[in-house]
N, C-alpha and C positions, 0 to 999 in steps of 0.2 A: 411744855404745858402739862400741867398735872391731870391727872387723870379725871378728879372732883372740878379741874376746873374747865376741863373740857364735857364735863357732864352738862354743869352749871351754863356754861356756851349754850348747848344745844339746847335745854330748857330753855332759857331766855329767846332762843329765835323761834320760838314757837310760840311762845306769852302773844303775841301781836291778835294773834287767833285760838286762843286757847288759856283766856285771863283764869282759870283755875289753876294754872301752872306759878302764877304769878305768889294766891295765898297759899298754894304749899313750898312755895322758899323760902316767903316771910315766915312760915311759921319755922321749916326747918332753919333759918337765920336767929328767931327768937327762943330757941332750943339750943343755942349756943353755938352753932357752927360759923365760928372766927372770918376762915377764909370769906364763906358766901357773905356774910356780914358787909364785908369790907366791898363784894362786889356790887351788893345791891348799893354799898352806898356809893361806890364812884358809878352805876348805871346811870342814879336818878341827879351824879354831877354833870355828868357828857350830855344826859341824854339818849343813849346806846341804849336799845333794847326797851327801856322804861321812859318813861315822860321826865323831860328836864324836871327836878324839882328837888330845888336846895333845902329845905326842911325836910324834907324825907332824906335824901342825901345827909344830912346833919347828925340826921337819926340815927343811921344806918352806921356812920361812921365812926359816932360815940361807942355805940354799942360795940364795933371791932375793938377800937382802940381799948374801953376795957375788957375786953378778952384776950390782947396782947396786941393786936395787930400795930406794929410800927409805923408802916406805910398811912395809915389811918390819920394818924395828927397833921401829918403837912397837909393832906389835902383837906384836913379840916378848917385849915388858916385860909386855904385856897377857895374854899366853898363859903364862908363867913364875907369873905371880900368881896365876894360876887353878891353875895345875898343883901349887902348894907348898898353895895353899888346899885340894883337892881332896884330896892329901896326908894335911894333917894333920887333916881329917874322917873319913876313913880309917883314921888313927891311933886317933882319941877313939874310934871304934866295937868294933876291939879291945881 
């Protein structure tokens, strides 16, 4: 494990109790840092540390993927499939 990404670890286990932890990684995330990018968006796909939530996850993912992140596009297909599934269960209950 990298060393940013064990930073990144430890911030995120404190976000629970300390939501100002949370807008200084969005904003170091929106200042270009690729990795954390990529983590806040599979956070808000698991769920792990931040609140399940696939548009944010979607967000988070785009913005990796154009900053190089590989990893970024599969689970972008992965989070879209959940999001239209999610959807249309949604849907059936109205």
């Amino acid at each position: 494990m990298s060393d940013n990404l064990k930073h990144y670890k430890s911030l995120l286990e404190q976000a629970s109790t300390n939501p100002a932890i949370i807008t200084q990684l969005e904003m170091m995330a929106e200042n270009g840092d690729g990795e954390l990018t990529y983590i806040l968006g599979w956070c808000h796909f698991k769920g792990e540390y931040l609140p399940k939530d696939f548009t944010k996850s979607l967000y988070w993912l785009e913005k990796a993927k154009t900053l190089g992140d590989d990893r970024a596009e599969e689970l972008m297909v992965y989070c879209r499939f959940l999001q239209i599934a999610e959807w249309s269960r949604d849907d059936r209950r109205n």
